[in-house]
C-alpha positions as CSV (number, residue, x, y, z in Angstrom):
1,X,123.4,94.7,7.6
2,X,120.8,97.3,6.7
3,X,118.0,94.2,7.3
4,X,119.1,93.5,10.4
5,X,119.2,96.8,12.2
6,X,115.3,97.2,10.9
7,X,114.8,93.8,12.2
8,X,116.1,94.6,15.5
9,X,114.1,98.0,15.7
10,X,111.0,96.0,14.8
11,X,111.5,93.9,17.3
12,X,112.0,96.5,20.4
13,X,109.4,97.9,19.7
14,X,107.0,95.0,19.6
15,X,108.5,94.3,22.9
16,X,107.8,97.7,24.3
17,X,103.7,97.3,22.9
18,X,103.7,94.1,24.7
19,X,104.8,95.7,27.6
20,X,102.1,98.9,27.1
21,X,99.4,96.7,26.5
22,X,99.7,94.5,30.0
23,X,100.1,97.6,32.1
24,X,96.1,98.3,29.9
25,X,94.8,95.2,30.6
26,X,95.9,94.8,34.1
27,X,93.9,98.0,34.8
28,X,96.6,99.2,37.0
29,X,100.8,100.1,37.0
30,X,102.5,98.2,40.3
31,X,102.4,101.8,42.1
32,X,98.7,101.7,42.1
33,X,98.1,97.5,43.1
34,X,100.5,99.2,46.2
35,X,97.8,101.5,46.9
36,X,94.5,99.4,46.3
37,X,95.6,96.4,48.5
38,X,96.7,98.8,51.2
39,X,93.1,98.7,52.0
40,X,93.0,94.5,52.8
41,X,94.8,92.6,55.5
42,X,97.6,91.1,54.5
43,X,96.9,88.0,57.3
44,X,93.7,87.6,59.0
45,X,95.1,86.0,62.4
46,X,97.3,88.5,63.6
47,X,96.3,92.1,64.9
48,X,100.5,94.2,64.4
49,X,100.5,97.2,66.5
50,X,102.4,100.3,66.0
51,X,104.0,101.7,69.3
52,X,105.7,105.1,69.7
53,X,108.2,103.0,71.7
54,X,109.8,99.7,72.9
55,X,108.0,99.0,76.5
56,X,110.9,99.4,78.6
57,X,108.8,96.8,81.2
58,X,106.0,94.0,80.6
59,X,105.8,93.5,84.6
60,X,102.9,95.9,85.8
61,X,104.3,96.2,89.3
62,X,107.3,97.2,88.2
63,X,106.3,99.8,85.0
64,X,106.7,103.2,84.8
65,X,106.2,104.1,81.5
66,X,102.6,104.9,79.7
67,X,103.4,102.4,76.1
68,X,103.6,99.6,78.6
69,X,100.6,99.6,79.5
70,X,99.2,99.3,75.9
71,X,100.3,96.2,76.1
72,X,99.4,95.5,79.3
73,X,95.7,95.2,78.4
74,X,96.0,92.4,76.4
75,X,98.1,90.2,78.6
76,X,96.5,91.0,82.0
77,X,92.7,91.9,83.3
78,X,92.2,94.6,86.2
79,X,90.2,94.1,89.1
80,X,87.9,97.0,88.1
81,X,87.8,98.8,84.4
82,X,86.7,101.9,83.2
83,X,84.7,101.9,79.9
84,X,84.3,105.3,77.2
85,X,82.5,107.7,79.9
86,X,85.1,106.9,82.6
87,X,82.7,104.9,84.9
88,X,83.9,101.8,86.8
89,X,82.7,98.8,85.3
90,X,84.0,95.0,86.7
91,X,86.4,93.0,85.2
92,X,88.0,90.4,87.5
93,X,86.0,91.8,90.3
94,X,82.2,91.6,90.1
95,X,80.9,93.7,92.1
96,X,82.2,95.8,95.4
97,X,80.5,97.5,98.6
98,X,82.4,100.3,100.7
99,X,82.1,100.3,104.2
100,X,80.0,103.6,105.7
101,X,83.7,104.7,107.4
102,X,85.1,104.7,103.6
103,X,87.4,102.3,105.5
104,X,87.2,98.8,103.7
105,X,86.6,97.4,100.2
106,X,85.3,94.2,99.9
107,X,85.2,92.8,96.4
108,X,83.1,89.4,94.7
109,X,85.5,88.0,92.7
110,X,84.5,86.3,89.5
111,X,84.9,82.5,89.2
112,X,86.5,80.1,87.2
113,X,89.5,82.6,86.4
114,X,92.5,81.0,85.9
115,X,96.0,82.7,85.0
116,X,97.9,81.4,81.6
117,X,99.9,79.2,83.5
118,X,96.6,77.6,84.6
119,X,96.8,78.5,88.2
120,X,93.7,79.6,89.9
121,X,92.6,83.3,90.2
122,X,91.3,83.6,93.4
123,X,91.1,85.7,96.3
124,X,94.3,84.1,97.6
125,X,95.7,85.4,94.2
126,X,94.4,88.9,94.8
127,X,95.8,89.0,98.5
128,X,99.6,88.0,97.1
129,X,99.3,91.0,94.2
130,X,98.7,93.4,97.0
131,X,101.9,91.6,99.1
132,X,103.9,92.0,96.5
133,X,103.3,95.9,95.6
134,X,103.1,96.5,99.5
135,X,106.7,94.8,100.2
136,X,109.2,97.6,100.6
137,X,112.2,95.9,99.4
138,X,110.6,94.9,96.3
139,X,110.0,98.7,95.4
140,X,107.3,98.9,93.3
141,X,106.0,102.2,91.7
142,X,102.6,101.2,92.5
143,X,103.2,101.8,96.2
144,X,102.0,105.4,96.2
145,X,99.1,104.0,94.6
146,X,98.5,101.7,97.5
147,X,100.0,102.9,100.4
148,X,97.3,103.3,102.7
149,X,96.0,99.3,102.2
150,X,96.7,98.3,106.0
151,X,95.4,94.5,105.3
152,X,94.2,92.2,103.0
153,X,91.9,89.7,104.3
154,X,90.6,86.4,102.5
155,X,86.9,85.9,103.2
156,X,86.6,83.2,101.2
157,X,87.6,81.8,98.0
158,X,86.1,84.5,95.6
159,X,85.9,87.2,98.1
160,X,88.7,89.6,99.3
161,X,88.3,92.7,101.9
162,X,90.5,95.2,101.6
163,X,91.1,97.6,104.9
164,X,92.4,101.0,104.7
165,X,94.1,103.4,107.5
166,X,92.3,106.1,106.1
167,X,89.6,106.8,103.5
168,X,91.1,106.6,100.8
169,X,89.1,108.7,97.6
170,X,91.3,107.4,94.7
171,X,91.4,103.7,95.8
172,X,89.1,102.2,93.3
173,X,90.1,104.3,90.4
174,X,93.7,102.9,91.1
175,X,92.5,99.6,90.5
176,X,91.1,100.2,87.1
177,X,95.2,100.8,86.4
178,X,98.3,98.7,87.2
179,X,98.0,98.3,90.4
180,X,94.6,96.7,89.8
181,X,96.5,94.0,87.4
182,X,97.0,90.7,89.1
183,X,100.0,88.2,88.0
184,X,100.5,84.9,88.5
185,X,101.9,84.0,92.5
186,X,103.0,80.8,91.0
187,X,104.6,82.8,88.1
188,X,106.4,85.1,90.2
189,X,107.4,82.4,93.0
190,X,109.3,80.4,89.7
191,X,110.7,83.3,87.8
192,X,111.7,86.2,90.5
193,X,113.0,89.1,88.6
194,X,112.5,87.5,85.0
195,X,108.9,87.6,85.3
196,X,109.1,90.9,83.7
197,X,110.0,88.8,80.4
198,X,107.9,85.8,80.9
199,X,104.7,87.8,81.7
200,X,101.7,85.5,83.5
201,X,98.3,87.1,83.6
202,X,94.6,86.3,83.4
203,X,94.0,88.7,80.1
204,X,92.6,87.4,76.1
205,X,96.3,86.9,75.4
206,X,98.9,84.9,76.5
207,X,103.2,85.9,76.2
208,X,105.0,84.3,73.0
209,X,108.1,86.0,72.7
210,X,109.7,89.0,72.7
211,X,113.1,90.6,70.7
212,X,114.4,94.1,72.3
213,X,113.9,96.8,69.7
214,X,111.7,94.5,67.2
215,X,108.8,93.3,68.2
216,X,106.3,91.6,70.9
217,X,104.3,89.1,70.1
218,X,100.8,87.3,71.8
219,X,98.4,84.8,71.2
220,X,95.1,84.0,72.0
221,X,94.2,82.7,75.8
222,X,92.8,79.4,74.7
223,X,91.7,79.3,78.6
224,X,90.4,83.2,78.9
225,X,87.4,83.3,81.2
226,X,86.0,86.2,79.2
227,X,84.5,86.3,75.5
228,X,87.1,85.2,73.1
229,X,88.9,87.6,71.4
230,X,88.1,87.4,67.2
231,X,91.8,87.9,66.4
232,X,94.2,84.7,66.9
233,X,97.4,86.6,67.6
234,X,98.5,90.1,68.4
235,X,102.1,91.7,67.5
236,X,103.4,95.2,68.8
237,X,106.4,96.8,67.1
238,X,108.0,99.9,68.4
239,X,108.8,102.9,66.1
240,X,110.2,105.7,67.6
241,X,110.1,107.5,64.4
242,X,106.1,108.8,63.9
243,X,107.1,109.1,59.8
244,X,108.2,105.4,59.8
245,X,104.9,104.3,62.2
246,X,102.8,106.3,59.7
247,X,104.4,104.7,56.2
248,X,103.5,101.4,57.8
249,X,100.5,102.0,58.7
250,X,99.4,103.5,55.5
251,X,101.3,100.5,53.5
252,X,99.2,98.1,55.2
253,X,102.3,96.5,57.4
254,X,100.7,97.9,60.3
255,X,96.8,97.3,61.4
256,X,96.6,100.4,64.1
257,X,99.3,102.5,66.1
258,X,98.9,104.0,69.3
259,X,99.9,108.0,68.7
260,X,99.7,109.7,65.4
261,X,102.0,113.1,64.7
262,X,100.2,116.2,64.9
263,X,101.7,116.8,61.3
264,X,100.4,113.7,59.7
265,X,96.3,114.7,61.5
266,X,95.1,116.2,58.3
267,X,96.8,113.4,56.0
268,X,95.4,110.9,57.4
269,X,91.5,112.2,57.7
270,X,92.0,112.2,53.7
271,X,93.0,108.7,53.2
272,X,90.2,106.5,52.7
273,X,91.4,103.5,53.8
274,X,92.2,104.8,57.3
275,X,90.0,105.5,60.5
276,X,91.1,108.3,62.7
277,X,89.8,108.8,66.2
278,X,90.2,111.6,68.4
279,X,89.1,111.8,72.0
280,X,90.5,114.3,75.1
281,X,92.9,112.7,76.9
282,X,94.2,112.7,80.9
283,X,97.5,113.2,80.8
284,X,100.4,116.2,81.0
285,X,103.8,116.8,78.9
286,X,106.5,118.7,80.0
287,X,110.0,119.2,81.7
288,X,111.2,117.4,84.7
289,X,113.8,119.7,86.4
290,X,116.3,118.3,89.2
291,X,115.6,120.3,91.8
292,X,118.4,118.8,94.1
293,X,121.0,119.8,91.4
294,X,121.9,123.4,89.9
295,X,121.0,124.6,88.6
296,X,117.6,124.2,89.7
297,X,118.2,124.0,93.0
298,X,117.2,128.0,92.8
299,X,113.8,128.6,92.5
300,X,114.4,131.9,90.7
301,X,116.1,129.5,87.7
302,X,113.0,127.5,87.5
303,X,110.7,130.4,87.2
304,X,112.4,131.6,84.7
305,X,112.4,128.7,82.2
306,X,109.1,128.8,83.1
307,X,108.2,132.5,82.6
308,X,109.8,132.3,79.2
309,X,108.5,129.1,77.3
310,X,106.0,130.0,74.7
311,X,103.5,127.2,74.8
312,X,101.0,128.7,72.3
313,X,103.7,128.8,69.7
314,X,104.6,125.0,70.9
315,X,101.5,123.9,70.4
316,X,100.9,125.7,66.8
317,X,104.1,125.1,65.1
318,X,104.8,121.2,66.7
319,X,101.4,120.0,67.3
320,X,99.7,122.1,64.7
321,X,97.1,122.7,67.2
322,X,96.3,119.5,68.2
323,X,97.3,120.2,71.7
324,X,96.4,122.3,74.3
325,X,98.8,124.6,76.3
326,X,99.0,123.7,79.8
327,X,99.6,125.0,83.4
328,X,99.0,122.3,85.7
329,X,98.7,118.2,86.1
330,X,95.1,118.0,85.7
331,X,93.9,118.5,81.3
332,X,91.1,121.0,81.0
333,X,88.2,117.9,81.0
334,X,89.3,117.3,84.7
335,X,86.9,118.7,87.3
336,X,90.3,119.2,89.4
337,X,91.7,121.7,86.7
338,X,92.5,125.1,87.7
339,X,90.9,128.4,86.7
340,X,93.7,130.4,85.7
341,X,94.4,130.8,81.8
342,X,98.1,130.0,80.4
343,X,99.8,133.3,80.4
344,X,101.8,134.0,77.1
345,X,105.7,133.7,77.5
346,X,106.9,137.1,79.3
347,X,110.5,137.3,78.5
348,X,111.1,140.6,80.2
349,X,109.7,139.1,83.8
350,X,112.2,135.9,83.5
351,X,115.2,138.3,82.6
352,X,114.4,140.3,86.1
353,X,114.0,137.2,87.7
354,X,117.5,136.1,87.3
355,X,119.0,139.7,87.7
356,X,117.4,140.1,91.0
357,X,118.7,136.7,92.1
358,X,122.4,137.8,90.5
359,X,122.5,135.0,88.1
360,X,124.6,135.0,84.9
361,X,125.9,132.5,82.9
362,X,123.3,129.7,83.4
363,X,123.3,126.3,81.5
364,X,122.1,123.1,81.8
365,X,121.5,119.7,78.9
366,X,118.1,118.8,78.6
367,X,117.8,115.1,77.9
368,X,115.0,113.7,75.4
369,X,113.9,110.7,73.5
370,X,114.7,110.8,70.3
371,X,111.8,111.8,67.8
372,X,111.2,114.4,65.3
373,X,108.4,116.3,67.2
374,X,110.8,116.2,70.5
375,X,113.6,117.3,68.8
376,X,111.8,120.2,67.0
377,X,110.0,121.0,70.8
378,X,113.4,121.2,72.2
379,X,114.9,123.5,69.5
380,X,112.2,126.2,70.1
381,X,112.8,126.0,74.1
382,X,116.2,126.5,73.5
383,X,115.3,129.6,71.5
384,X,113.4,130.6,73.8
385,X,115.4,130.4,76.9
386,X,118.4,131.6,75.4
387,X,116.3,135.1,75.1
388,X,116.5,135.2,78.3
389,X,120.3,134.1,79.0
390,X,120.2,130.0,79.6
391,X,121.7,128.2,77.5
392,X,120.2,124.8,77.1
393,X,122.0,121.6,75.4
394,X,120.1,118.8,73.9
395,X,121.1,115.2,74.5
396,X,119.3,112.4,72.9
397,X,118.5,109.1,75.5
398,X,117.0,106.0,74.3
399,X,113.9,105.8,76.0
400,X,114.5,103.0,78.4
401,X,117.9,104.6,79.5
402,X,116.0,107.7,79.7
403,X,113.6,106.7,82.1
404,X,116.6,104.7,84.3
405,X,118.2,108.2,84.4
406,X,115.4,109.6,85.7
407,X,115.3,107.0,88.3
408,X,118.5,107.2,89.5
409,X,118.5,111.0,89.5
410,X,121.2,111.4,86.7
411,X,119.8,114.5,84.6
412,X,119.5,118.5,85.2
413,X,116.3,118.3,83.2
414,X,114.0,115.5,81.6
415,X,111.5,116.2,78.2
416,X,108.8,112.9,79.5
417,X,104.9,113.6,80.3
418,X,102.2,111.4,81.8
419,X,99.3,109.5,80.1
420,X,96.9,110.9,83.0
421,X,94.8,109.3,85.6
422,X,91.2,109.6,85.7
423,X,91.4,110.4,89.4
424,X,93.3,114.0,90.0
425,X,95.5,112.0,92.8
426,X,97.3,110.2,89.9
427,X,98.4,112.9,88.3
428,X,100.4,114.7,91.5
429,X,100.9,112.9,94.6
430,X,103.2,110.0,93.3
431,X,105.1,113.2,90.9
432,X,105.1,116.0,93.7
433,X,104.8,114.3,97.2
434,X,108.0,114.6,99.1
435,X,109.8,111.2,97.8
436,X,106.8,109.7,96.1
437,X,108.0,106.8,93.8
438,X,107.4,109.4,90.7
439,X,109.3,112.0,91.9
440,X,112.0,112.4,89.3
441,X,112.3,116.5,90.7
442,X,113.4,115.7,94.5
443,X,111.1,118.5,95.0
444,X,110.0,118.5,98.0
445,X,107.3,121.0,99.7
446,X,104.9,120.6,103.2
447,X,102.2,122.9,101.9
448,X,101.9,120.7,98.7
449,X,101.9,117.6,101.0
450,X,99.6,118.3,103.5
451,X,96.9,119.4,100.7
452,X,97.7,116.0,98.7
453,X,97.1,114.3,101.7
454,X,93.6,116.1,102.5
455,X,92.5,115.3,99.2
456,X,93.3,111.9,98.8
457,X,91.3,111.0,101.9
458,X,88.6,113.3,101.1
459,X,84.9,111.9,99.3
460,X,83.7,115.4,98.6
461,X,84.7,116.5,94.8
462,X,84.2,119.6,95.0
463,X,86.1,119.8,98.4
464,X,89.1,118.4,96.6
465,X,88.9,120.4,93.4
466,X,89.3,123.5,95.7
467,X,92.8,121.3,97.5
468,X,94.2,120.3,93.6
469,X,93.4,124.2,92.3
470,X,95.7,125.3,95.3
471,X,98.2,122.9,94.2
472,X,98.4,123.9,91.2
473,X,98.8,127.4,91.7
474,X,101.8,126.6,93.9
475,X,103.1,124.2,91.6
476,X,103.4,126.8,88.8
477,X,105.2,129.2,91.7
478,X,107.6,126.5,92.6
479,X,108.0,125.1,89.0
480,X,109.8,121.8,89.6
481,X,107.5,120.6,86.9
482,X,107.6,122.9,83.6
483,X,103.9,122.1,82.6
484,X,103.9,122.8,78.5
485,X,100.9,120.6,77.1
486,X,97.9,118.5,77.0
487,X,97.4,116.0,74.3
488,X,94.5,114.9,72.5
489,X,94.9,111.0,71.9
490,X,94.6,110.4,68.3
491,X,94.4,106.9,67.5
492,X,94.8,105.6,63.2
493,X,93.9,102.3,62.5
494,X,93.0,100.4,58.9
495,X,89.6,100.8,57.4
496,X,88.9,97.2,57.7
497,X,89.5,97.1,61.8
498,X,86.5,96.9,64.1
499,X,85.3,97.1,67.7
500,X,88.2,99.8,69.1
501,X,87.3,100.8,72.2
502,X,88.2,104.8,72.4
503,X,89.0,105.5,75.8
504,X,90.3,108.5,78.0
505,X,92.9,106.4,79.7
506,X,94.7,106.2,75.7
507,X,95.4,102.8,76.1
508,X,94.2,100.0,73.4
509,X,91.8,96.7,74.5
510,X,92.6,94.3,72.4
511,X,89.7,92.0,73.0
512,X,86.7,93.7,71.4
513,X,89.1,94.4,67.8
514,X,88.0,92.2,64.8
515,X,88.5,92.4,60.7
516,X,86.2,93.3,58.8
C-alpha cells in the first residue's frame, strides 16, 4: 500500500513538470498569446467597426442621427466632399460654376456612375434626389437644408443646374452631407418606405444584410466607379457600452470604433498595438428643453438650469478634459463662434431667478441614452440643479426611441448633441428656426429668424460671423438649448490599419482603409 501511494505521488508530479516545462518551451502562458495576437487581424477581408450606437436609419433622406452617417460613407458617394482642411473637393460632381447673382449651381457630373442596382447615375438621377427631399409629404429632415432650391433643371445627361430663390451661402457645403447623397430612383420607385433597409447608392460598398441591435454588414462594389476599396467587406456593430467597444477593440474583435471614452484617452495612447487620433471636431452636446411644455415654457426656468450647470466640472470629472465647455452651436475652431467666455456655474443668480418669477417646487425627467459617461453627466446636473431647487429625474431611452420622442415632442428635456456642420448654418437654423425640421425645443423667436435668414443668404463671412455671434448671445438668454460641451473626435483603431482619413466632419471613409 505504502508502494503505491509513492507511485502515485511520483507520478503527479511528473505530470505537473510536463505541464511546467510546455508553458517554457512555448515561450508564453495563454494570457500572453491573448495579448501578442491582439496585434494581427484575425481575417483579412473584412474591416468590423465599432459604433457608439445602432443607426436608427440607413436612408440619408430620412436620418437624423450623426452614427448613421458613419455608415453612410461607405454605401453612398456625395455630390461634393470635404477632405482634412475642410475644402470642397468633387465626388460625384466634377466640377461646379456659380452664377454672378449667387442664384444657380450648375454641376459636371462624372460619367459612367452607376448605382449598386446597376442603374445609371446621371443628371436625371440627381434631379429625382432633389424631388424627393423637396416633396413635402415625404418629410424629409434634409428640407431645411434645401429649401430654397426653386428648380432643378437637366441640361444634359451629365449636367444638372440647380436654381435658387435666393443666394444661398451654405448650399454647397450641404451637399458635402446627406443631402448631397444620391439613392437609387429605381430603388426607391421598387421599395417605397423599405428602402431605408435595402439601401441603393453609388458608394465602394454595397448593402448585405442587417440584424437590429447586432450588426451591419457590406461588401465590396464590384461596379464602383471610383478606386477600389483594399478591404473586401466591411461590418459595423453597435456598442452602446464605451467599456465593451474598448475590450473589443483592444482584443482584436474589433479593427476601429468611431468614439473613444474620455476615461479610456490615456489607456489607449499606452498600448502599443493601437493608433489613437485626435482632431477638433464641429459639433455641440447638450440639453434639448420642451419649450411648449412646463415646465419650460417659462423662460425664467430655463435660465436657471442654465445659470447653474457647472460645465468646467463636466468636462473635468466626465471627459477628463477632453472636451471643451461650451456656450453656443458653433466649437471654438468655427469662425462663427462667439466671443464671450463660459461663465462658471452661479448658483446664487439661478436661485433669484426663480424667486423673482415666484417658482417653487419645480421638476422635470430628463431622458438619456443609456451609457456610462451620460449617466455619470446626468448625475452631476442633477446635483447641481437640485442646489438650486429643481429636481430632475433620469429616465433611460434606447436611442432610436429616444430620438422618435424627440420627434413627436414627448419629453420635458432631451441629453442628444450634434456632430457639427462645417457651415455655421447647420448648426442653428434647422435646431432654432421657428419649426425647422430639427427643432425638438418648439422654440420659436423672430429676432433669431430674421438673423438666420440674413446669414444664410449672405456671401460675406465676416458679415455673417457678426449675425451667428448675435444669435448666440440670444440663444444663451432664451436657453431653449442648454449648450454644455464641445467634443474632440478621438478616433482608435488597430496598429496594423492604414489610410484613415481624419476628418472634422467625425465621420469614417471606408475606401482609402487597408491592412497592413
Amino acid at each position: 500500500m505504502k508502494n503505491i501511494k509513492i507511485f502515485l505521488l511520483l507520478l503527479v508530479f511528473s505530470v505537473f513538470t510536463v505541464a511546467c516545462s510546455s508553458k517554457s518551451e512555448s515561450g508564453a502562458s495563454s494570457e500572453e498569446k491573448a495579448g501578442s495576437e491582439s496585434s494581427v487581424k484575425k481575417t483579412d477581408n473584412t474591416l468590423i467597426i465599432g459604433l457608439d450606437d445602432d443607426p436608427p436609419q440607413l436612408d440619408p433622406h430620412r436620418s437624423s442621427a450623426a452614427v448613421d452617417r458613419q455608415v453612410f460613407h461607405s454605401l453612398f458617394n456625395t455630390l461634393i466632399d470635404i477632405d482634412e482642411n475642410l475644402e470642397f473637393v468633387p465626388e460625384l460632381a466634377k466640377e461646379w460654376t456659380i452664377s454672378e447673382d449667387e442664384l444657380t449651381y450648375t454641376l459636371k457630373l462624372q460619367e459612367g456612375v452607376q448605382f449598386q442596382d446597376g442603374t445609371p447615375f446621371n443628371a436625371e438621377a440627381v434631379k429625382f434626389n432633389f424631388d424627393r427631399m423637396l416633396d413635402p409629404n415625404f418629410s424629409s429632415p434634409r428640407l431645411s437644408e434645401i429649401n430654397l432650391v426653386s428648380a432643378v433643371n437637366v441640361i444634359d445627361e451629365y449636367t444638372v443646374e440647380i436654381v435658387l430663390s435666393k443666394p444661398y451661402a451654405p448650399f454647397l457645403a450641404n451637399l458635402t452631407d446627406r443631402a448631397g447623397m444620391m439613392v437609387s430612383p429605381t430603388a426607391v420607385k421598387k421599395l417605397g418606405d423599405n428602402f431605408a433597409n435595402q439601401p441603393v447608392g453609388t458608394g465602394p460598398y454595397k448593402f448585405v444584410e442587417r440584424v437590429p441591435q447586432s450588426h451591419i454588414k457590406l461588401t465590396r462594389f464590384d461596379g464602383y466607379w471610383g478606386e477600389k476599396p483594399s478591404v473586401e467587406n466591411v461590418e459595423f456593430r453597435p456598442f452602446s457600452d464605451s467599456t465593451v467597444r474598448i475590450t473589443n477593440l483592444v482584443s482584436g474583435d474589433l479593427d476601429l470604433v468611431n468614439k473613444v471614452a474620455f476615461k479610456d484617452i490615456d489607456k489607449l495612447k499606452k498600448d502599443p498595438n493601437i493608433k489613437l487620433m485626435e482632431k477638433d471636431a464641429l459639433g455641440f452636446q447638450g440639453i434639448h428643453l420642451n419649450t411648449s411644455v412646463e415646465p419650460f415654457n417659462n423662460k425664467a426656468v430655463r435660465q436657471a438650469v442654465n445659470l447653474a450647470i457647472d460645465r468646467e466640472a463636466i468636462a473635468e470629472v466626465v471627459f477628463h478634459n477632453g472636451a471643451v465647455p461650451s456656450v453656443s452651436p458653433f466649437a471654438p475652431m468655427s469662425w462663427a463662434a462667439p466671443d464671450f467666455k463660459q461663465p462658471k456655474a452661479d448658483v446664487k443668480k439661478a436661485k433669484q431667478i426663480l424667486a423673482d418669477a415666484g417658482l417653487k417646487n419645480i421638476s422635470f425627467t430628463l431622458k438619456l441614452s443609456p451609457s456610462p459617461e451620460e449617466e455619470q453627466m446626468a448625475q452631476m446636473i442633477q446635483s447641481m440643479l437640485k442646489q438650486v431647487g429643481i429636481d430632475m429625474k433620469i429616465e433611460m431611452v434606447e436611442f432610436g426611441a429616444l430620438l422618435d420622442q424627440l420627434d413627436s415632442g414627448d419629453f420635458q428635456a432631451v441629453r442628444n448633441g450634434w456632430s457639427g456642420r462645417i457651415d455655421p448654418d447647420g448648426n442653428t437654423y434647422r435646431f432654432f428656426y421657428s419649426g425647422a425640421s430639427n427643432n425638438y425645443t418648439r422654440y420659436s423667436n423672430p429676432e433669431v429668424d430674421t438673423l438666420l435668414d440674413k446669414a444664410r443668404t449672405i456671401g460675406d463671412q465676416k458679415q455673417r460671423a457678426e449675425m451667428y455671434k448675435e444669435v448666440s448671445d440670444i440663444l444663451w438668454d432664451d436657453a431653449p438649448y442648454i449648450f454644455i460641451y464641445h467634443e474632440i473626435d478621438y478616433k482608435a483603431m488597430k496598429s496594423y490599419v492604414k489610410g484613415f482619413k481624419h476628418i472634422p466632419d467625425t465621420m469614417i471613409r471606408t475606401d482609402s482603409i487597408s491592412f497592413e
